[in-house]
N, C-alpha and C positions, 0 to 999 in steps of 0.2 A: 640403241639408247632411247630412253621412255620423254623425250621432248618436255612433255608437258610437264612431267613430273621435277627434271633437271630445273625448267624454267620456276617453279615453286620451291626447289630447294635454296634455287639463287635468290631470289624475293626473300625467302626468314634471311637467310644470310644479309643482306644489304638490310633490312627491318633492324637485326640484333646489331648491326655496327651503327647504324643510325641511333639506334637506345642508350649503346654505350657512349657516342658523344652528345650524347644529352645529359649525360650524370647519371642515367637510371641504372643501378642496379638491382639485378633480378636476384639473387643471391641471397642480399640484406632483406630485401621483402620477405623472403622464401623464411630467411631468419627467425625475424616477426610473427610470423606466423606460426613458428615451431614454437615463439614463445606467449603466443597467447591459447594456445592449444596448453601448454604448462600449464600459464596461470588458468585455464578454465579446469582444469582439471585438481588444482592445489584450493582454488578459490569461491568456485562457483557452485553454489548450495542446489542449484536447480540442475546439473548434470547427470546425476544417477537419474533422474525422471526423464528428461529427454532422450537416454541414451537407451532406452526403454522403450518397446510398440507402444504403451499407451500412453509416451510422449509427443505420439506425432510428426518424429521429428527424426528421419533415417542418418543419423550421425556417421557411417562409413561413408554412404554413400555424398552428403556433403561435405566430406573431408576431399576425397578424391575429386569431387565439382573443383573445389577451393583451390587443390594445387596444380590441379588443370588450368583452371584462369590466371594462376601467377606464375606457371609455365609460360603459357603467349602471351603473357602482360609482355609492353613494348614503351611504358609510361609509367611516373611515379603515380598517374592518374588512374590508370588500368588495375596498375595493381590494390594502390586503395579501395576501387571499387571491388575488386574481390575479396576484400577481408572484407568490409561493407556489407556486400551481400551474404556471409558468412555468418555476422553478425545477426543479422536482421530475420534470417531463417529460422532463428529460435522464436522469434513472437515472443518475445519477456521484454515486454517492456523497462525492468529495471535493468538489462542488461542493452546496453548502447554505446555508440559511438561518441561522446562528449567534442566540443566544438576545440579545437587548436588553442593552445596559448603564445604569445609572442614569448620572444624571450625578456627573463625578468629587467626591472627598470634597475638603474644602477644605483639608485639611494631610494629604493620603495618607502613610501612617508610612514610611520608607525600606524599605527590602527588606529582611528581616531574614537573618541568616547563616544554615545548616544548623548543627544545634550535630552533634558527633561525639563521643560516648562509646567509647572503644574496650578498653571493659571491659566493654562491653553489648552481645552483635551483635545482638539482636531491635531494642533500641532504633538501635544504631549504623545496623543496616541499613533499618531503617524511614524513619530521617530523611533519607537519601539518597535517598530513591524509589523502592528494593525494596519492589514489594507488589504483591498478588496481583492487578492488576486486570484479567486476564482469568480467564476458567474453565476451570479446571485439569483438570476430567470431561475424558474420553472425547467428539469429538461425536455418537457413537451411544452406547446405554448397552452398548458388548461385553463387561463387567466380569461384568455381569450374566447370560449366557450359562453353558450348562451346563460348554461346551470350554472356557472362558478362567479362564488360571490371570492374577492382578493379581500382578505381582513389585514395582512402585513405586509409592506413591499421586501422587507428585507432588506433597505438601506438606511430608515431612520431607525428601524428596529432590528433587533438582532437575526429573526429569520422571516423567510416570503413563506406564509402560510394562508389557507384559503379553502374554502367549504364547497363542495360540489353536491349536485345532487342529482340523482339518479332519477331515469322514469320512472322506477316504481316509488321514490318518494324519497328512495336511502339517502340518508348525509354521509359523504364522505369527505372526513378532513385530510388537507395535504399539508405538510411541510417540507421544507425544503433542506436537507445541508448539505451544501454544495463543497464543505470539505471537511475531512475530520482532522484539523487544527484552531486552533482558537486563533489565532490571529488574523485567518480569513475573513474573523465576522468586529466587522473596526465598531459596531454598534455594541459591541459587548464590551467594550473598553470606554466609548466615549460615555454610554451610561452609564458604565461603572465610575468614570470620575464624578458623576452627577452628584452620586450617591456617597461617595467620600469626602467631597465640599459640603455635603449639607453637615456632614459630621462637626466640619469646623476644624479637625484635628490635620497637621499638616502630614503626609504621606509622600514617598517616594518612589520608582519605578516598580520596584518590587515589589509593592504594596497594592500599587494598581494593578498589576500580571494578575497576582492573588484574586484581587476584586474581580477582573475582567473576568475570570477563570467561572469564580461564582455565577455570574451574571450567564454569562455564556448557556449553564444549568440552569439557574432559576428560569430565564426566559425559557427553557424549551418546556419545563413546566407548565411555566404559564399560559403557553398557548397553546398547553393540548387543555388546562383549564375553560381555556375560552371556547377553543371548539366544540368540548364536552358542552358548554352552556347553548351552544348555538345549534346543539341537536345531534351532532357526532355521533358516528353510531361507527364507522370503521376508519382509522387511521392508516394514509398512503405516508411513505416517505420517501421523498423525490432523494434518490444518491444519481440520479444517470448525470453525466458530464462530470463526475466527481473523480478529481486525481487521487485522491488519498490523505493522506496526514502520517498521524502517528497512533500510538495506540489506544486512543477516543474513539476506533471502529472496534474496539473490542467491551471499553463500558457502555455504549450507546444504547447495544443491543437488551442491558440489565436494567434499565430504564423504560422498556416496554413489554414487560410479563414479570409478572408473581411466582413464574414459574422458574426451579432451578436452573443455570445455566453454567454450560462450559466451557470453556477457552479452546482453539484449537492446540492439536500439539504440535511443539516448538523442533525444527531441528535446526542446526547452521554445519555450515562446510568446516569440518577438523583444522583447522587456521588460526592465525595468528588474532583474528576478529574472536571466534570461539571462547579463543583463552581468554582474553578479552572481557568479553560478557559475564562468561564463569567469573574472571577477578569482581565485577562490578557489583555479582547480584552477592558475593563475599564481603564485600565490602556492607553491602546491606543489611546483611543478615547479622554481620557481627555486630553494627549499630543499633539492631533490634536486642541481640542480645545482652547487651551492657546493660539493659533498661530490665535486667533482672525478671525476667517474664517466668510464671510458674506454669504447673498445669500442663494441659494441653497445647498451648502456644510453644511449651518451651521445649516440648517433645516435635514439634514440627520447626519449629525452628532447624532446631538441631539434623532433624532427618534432612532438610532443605540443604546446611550447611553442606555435611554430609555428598546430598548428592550433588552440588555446584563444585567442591573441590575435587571429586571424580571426574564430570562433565571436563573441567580445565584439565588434568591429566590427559584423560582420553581424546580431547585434540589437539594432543601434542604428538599423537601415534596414530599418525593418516594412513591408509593404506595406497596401492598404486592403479590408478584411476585411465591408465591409458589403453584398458583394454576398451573403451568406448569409441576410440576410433575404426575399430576393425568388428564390432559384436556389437548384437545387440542383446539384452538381458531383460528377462519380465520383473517389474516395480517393485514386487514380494519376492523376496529370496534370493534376489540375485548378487549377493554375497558382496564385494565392495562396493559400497557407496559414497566414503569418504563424509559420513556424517556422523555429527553428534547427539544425543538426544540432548536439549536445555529445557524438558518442564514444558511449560504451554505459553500461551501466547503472552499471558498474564502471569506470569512466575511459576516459581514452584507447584500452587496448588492450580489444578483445572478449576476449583470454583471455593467459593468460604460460604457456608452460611449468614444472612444478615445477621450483622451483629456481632460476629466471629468475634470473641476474646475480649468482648466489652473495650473494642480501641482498635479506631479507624488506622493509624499510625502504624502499629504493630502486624494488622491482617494486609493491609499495603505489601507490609515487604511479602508478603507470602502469593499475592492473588492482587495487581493492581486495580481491579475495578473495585474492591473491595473499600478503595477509597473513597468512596464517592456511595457508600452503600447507603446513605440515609435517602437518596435521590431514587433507588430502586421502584421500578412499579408505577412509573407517573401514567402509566393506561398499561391497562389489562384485559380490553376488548378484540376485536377483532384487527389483527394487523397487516400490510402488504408494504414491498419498497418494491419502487420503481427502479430498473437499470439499463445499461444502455450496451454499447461497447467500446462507449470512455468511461465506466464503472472502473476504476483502478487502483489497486494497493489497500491501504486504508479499509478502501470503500466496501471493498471486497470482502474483507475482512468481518466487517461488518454484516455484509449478505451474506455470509459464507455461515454464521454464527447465529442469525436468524432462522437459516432456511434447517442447518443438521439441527439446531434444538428445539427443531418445529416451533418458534417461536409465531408466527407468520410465514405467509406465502410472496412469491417473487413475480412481479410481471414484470413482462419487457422484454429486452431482447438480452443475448449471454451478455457478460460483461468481457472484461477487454483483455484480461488474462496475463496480471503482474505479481500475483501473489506478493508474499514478503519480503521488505528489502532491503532493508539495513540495520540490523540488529548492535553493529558492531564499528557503526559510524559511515560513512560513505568517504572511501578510499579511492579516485582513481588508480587505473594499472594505466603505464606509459610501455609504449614499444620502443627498445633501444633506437633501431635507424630510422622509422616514420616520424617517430614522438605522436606518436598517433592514441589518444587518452580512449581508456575507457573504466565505464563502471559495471559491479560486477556484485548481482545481490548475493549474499552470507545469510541468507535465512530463508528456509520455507516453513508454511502453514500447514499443516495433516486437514485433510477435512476428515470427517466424521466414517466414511467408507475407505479412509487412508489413500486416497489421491491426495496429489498434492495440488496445492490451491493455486500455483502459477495456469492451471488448465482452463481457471474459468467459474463463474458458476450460472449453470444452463436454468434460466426461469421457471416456474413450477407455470406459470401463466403464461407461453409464450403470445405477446402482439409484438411480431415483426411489421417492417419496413415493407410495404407489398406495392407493385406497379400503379402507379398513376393514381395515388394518395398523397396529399399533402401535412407535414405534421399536426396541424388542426383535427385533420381525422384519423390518424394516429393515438393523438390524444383524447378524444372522444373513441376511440376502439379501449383505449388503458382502461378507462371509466365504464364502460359495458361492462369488460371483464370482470373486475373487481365488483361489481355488480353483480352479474351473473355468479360467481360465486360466493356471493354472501348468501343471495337466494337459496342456494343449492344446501346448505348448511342445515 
């Protein structure tokens, strides 16, 4: 008899009855896991890419990690940490672990209203959800630099913007938006009450969303105005440290070149979200069409109709997505993927021409930036964004749309690699026996070489983070760069 060996069968043996009077079972985790392997495979838009070589990311091979460690899990501890690390292995950030909820209260109080003061914009604006919650800095400290003159902090005004200049003489203007949501920037609401009081006329929550919405615009106008006057000769836009938003990374981009632009294209996981979307942009197009539109409009309309009532069909007929735990399959042609096409990032059309249809309202429902087209073109010089590798969602989006329509070049380092992520609302998934939440993105971005945009997007300027630099010169390397290639030009 093999001693050592007998002495290690006895140990699991005494381990697994020590587990079992602890409450843990292995069984129900094991469960769990069969059912998040489901839902990732019924729900998650970004699977077919991952389960793919040029996702990065060997899907048999961590399948079989995962049920190895909730085989010797010996703790409800253990075994969380291996779904955990399971999770985490993807690098999508829109996909994670969500923090526990207690169990519900026994009389939860109704939802209480916003109150609106609108004799108070600090208060007014605050209780809407203007407020600062991203960081308003610079994501390099360039402020701090001998060349950079600060023109806006960014708190009493709606963005930190600031002129730098270059040894050979160049001005370069920086702005900053540290997110693409509007209620990030609480200065675009408290102005905008400014601007509604002087009117005299009384107004309501609604009214100021509206206003703030404007403002939010006219200020970034205006202070590429101002730069312009102060010498400007090439516009940076600081995104690094930037979570995301909504899809304001996709009209941002039409606001800084005369040149046509196009939306990425749209897919989501064949789901309950899909159908979803397809109802919503139905809904749209039929409100467009009531309003009797002739012509041109009413031929795309119709085609849009058309293909959104397809789209909801066809994710209603997934195919079976579980060959990804045992294969891997290349990104092109590898026959299920369990997606939908839904149009581009901004509806139906990849792009409108300005002016589409004589009516902002109506090219909306077709191509959302379209709403905002009278704004198009507020600089048409030389352009660069700054990113990082907390560049996220949104933000990416954004860079993602600059860099395929050659709109401008990218320095910095990759960004942080969340692509799309809720098309369809953000739904946690619950595990029967953990109660263990997560979320789970329904939408990827196509970039322009047909990657998909959860991979990243790698800077045309790389300045990395290099040994024993401090970000001051970091931020003096960004400014060389974009220097050094203006010259080059």
């Amino acid at each position: 008899m093999n001693v050592s060996r007998g002495l290690a069968t006895a140990a699991l043996a005494l381990t697994a009855l020590a587990a079992q009077a602890s409450g843990f079972d292995a069984a129900a985790w094991q469960r769990d896991y069969a059912q998040l392997k489901k839902t990732l495979e019924q729900d998650y838009a970004n699977l077919a890419w991952f389960a793919s070589p040029e996702g990065g990311v060997n899907l048999p091979r961590l399948d079989r990690q995962t049920r190895r460690s909730l085989q010797a899990a010996r703790s409800d501890r253990e075994a969380r940490q291996a779904i955990e690390s399971f999770v985490r292995a993807f690098k999508d950030g829109h996909l994670s672990v969500l923090p526990d909820l207690a169990a519900p209260a026994a009389a939860a109080p109704a939802v209480p209203a916003r109150p609106f003061d609108a004799a108070d914009p600090v208060a007014a604006c605050a209780a809407q959800g203007f407020l600062p919650t991203a960081r308003v800095a610079f994501s390099l400290p360039l402020e701090s630099l001998p060349n950079f003159q600060l023109m806006s902090d960014g708190l009493g005004t709606v963005y930190r913007a600031g002129l730098a200049t270059a040894s050979d003489g160049r001005r370069i203007g920086v702005i900053r938006i540290q997110n693409f949501q509007l209620r990030a920037f609480p200065a675009s609401c408290t102005l905008a009450w400014q601007e509604l009081k002087a009117k005299g006329e009384p107004f309501d929550a609604g009214a100021l969303f509206d206003a703030a919405d404007s403002r939010w615009h006219a200020a970034f106008a205006e202070q590429i105005a101002a730069l312009k006057a102060a010498g400007m000769t090439a516009l940076l836009i600081d995104v690094g440290n930037n979570t995301g938003g909504d899809d304001s990374g996709d009209l941002f981009p039409r606001l800084l070149t005369d040149k046509p632009v196009r939306s990425a294209r749209l897919r989501m996981a064949a789901s309950a979200a899909a159908h979803g979307y397809a109802d919503e942009q139905l809904r749209g197009l039929d409100a467009a069409l009531k309003a009797s539109p002739a012509g041109e409009a009413l031929d795309m309309l119709t085609q849009a109709r058309a293909f959104f009532a397809q789209a909801g069909a066809n994710a209603q007929q997934p195919c079976d997505m579980a060959w990804v735990w045992t294969q891997q399959r290349p990104w092109t042609g590898s026959g299920c993927q369990r997606l939908v096409d839904m149009g581009y990032a901004g509806g139906f059309a990849a792009s409108l021409p300005r002016g589409a249809f004589g009516d902002q309202t109506l090219a909306y429902r077709l191509s959302m930036p379209s709403s905002a087209d009278d704004l198009w073109a507020m600089w048409t010089g030389p352009l660069y964004v700054l990113t990082d590798g907390r560049t996220y969602s949104s933000a990416e989006m954004f860079t993602a749309v600059v860099q395929d329509n050659r709109i401008g070049k990218t320095v910095g380092a990759p960004t942080g690699g969340d692509g799309c992520g809720f098309m369809g609302g953000e739904q946690p998934k619950t595990l029967a026996h953990s109660r263990m939440r997560l979320r789970m993105p329904d939408c990827l971005r196509l970039r322009a070489d047909g990657r998909d945009e959860v991979a990243g997007v790698a800077p045309d300027l790389p300045v990395l983070a290099t040994e024993g630099e401090d970000a001051r010169q970091r931020a003096e390397r960004v400014l060389q760069a974009v220097a050094a290639d203006l010259a080059a030009r």
